[in-house]
DSSP file (Angstrom, degrees, kcal/mol; ACC not computed):
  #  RESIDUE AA STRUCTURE BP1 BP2  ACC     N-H-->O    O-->H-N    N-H-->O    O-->H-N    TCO  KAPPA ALPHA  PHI   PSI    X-CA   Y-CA   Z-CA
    1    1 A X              0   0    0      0, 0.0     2,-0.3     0, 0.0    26,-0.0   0.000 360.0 360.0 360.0 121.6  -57.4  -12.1    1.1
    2    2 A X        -     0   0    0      2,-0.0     2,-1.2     3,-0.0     3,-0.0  -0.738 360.0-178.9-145.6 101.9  -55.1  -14.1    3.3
    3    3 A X        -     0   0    0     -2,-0.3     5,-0.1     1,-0.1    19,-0.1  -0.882  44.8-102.0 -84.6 106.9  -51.5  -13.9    2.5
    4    4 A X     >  -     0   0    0     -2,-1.2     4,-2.0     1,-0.1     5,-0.3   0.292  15.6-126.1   4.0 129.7  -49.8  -16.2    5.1
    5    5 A X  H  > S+     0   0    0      2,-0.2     4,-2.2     1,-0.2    -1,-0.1   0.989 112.5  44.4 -60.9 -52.2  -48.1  -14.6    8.1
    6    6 A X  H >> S+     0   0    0      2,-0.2     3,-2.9     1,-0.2     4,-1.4   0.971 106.1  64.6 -59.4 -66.9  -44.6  -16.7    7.2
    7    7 A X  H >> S+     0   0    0      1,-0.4     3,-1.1     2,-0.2     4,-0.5   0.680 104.8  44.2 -26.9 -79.4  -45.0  -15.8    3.5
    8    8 A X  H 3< S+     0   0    0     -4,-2.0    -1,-0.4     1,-0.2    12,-0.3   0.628 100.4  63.7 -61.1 -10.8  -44.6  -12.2    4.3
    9    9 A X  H << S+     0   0    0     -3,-2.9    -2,-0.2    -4,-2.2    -1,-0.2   0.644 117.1  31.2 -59.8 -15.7  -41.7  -12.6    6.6
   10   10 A X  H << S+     0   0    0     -4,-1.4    -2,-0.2    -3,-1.1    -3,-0.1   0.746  97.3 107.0-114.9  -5.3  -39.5  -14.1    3.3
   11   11 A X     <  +     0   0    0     -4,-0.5     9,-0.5    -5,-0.2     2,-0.2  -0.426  49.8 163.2 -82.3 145.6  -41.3  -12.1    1.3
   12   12 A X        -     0   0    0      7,-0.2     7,-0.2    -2,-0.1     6,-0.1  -0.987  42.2 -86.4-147.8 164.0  -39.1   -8.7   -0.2
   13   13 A X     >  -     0   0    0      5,-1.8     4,-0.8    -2,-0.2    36,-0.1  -0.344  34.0-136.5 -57.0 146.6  -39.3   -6.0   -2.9
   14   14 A X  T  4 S+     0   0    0      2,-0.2    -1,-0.1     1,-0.1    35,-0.1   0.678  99.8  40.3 -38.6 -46.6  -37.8   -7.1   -6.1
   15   15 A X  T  4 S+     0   0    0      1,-0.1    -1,-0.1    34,-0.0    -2,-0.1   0.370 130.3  20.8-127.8 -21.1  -36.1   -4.1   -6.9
   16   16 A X  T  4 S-     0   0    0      2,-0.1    -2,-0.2    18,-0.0    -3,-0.1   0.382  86.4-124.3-144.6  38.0  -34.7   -3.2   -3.4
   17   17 A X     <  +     0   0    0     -4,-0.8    -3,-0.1    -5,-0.1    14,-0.0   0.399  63.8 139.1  32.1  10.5  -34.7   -6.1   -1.3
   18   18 A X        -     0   0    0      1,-0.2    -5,-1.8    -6,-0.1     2,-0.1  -0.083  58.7 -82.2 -77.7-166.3  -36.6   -4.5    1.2
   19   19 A X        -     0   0    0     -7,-0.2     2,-0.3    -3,-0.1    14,-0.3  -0.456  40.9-149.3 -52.2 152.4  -39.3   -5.5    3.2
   20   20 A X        -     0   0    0     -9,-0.5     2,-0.3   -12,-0.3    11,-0.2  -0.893   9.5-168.6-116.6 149.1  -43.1   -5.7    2.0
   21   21 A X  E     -A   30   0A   0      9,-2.1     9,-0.7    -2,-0.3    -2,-0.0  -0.830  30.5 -95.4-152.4 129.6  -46.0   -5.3    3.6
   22   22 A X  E     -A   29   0A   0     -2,-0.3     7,-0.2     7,-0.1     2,-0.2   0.201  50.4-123.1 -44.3 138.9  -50.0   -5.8    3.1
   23   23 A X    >   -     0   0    0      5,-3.8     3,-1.3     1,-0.1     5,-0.3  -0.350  21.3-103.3 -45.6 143.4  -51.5   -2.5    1.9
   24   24 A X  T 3  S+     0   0    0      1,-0.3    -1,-0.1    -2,-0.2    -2,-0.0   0.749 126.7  51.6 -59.2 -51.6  -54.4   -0.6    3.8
   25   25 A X  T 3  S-     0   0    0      3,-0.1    -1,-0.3     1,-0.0    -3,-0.1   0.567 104.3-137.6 -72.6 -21.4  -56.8   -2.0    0.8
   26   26 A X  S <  S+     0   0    0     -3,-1.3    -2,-0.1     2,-0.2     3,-0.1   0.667  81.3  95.1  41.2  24.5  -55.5   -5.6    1.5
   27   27 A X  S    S+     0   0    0      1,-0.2    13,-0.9    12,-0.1     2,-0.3   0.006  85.2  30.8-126.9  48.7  -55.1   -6.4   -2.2
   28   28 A X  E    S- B   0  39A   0     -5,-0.3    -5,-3.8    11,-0.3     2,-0.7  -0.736  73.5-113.1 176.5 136.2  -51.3   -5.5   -2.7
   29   29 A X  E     -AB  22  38A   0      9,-1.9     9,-1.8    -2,-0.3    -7,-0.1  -0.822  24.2-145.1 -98.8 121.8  -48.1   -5.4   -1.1
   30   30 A X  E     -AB  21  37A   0     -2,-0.7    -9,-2.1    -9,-0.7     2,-0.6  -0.277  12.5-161.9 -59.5 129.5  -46.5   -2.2   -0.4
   31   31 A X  E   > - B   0  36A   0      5,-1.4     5,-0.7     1,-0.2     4,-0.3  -0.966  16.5-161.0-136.2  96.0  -42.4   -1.7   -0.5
   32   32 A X  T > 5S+     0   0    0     -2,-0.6     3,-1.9   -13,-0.3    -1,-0.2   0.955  89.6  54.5 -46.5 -54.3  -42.5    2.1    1.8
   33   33 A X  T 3 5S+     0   0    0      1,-0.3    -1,-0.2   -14,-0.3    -2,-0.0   0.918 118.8  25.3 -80.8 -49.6  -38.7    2.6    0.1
   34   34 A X  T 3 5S-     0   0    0      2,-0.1    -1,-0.3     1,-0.0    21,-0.3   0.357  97.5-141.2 -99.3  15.9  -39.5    2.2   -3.5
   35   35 A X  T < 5 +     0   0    0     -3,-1.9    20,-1.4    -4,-0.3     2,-0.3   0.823  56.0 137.1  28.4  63.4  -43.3    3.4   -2.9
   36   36 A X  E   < -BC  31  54A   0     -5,-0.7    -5,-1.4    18,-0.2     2,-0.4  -0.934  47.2-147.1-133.6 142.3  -44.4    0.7   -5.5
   37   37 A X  E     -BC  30  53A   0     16,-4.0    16,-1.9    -2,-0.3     2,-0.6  -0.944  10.1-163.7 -98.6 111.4  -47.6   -1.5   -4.7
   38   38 A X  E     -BC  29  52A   0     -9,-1.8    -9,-1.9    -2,-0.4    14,-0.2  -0.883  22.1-119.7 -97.9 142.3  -47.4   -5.0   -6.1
   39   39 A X  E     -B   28   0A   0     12,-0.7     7,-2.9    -2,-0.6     2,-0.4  -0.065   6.9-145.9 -93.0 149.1  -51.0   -7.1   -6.3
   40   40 A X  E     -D   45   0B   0    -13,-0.9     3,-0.3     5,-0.2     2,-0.3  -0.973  20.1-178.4-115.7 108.5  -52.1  -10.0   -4.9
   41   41 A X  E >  S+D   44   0B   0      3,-1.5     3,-2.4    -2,-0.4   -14,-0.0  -0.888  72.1   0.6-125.5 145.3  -54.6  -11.8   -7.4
   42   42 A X  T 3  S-     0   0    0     -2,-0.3    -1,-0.3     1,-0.2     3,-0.0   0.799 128.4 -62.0  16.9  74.9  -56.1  -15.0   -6.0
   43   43 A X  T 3  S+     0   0    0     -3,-0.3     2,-0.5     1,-0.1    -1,-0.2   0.577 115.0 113.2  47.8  31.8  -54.6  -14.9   -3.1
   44   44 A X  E <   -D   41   0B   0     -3,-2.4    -3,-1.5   -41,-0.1    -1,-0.1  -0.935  59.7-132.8-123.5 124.7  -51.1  -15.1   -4.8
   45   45 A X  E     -D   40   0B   0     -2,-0.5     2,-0.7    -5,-0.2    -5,-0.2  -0.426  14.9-150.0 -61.5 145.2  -48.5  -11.9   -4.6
   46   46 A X        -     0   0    0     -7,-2.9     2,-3.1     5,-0.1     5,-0.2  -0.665  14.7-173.5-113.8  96.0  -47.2  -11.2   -7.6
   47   47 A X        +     0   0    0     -2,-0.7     2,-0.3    -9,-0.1     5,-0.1  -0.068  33.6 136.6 -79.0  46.7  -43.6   -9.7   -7.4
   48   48 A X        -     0   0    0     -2,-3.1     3,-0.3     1,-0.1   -34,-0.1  -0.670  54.6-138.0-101.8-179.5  -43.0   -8.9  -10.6
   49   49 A X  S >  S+     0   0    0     -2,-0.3     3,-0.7     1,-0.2    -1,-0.1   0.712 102.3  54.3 -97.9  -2.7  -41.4   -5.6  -11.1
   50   50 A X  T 3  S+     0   0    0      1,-0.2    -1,-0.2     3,-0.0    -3,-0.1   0.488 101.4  55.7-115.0  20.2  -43.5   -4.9  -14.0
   51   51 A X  T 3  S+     0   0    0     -3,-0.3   -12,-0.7    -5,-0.2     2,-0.7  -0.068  83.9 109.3-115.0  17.5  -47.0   -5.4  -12.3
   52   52 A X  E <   -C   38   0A   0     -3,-0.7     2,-0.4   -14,-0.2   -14,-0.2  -0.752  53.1-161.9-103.3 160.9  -46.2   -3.0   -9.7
   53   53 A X  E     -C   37   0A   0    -16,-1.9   -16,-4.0    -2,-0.7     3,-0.1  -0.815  36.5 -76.8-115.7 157.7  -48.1    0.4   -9.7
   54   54 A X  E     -C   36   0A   0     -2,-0.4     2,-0.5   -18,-0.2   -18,-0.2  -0.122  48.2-119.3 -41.4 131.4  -47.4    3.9   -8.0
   55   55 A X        -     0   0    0    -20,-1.4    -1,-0.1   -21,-0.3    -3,-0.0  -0.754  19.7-154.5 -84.6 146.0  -48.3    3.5   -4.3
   56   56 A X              0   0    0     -2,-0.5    -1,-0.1    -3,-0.1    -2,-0.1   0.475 360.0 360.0-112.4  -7.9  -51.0    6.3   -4.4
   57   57 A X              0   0    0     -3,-0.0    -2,-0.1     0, 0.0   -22,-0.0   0.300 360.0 360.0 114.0 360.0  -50.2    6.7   -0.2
């Protein structure tokens, strides 16, 4: 998995414009405010709001 450093610096939640940031697992990024993980498949995030799942902690 290597999401690009810059990539997450523009990167933000969908649904609250916060920052994201890779997950413990490295295969999703994590939005702490709306506690949603969205996935990264082949190495692309996908920020849609309706491919994220419950961040499990």
């Amino acid at each position: 998995m290597a999401v690009d450093k810059e990539l997450l610096e523009i990167l933000a939640c969908p649904v609250c414009k916060g920052a994201v940031k890779l997950n413990k697992k490295k295969d999703g990024l994590a939005c702490e405010k709306c506690r949603v993980v969205y996935p990264i498949k082949d190495d692309i995030p996908v920020m849609l709001v309706d491919e994220a799942v419950k961040d499990a902690g």
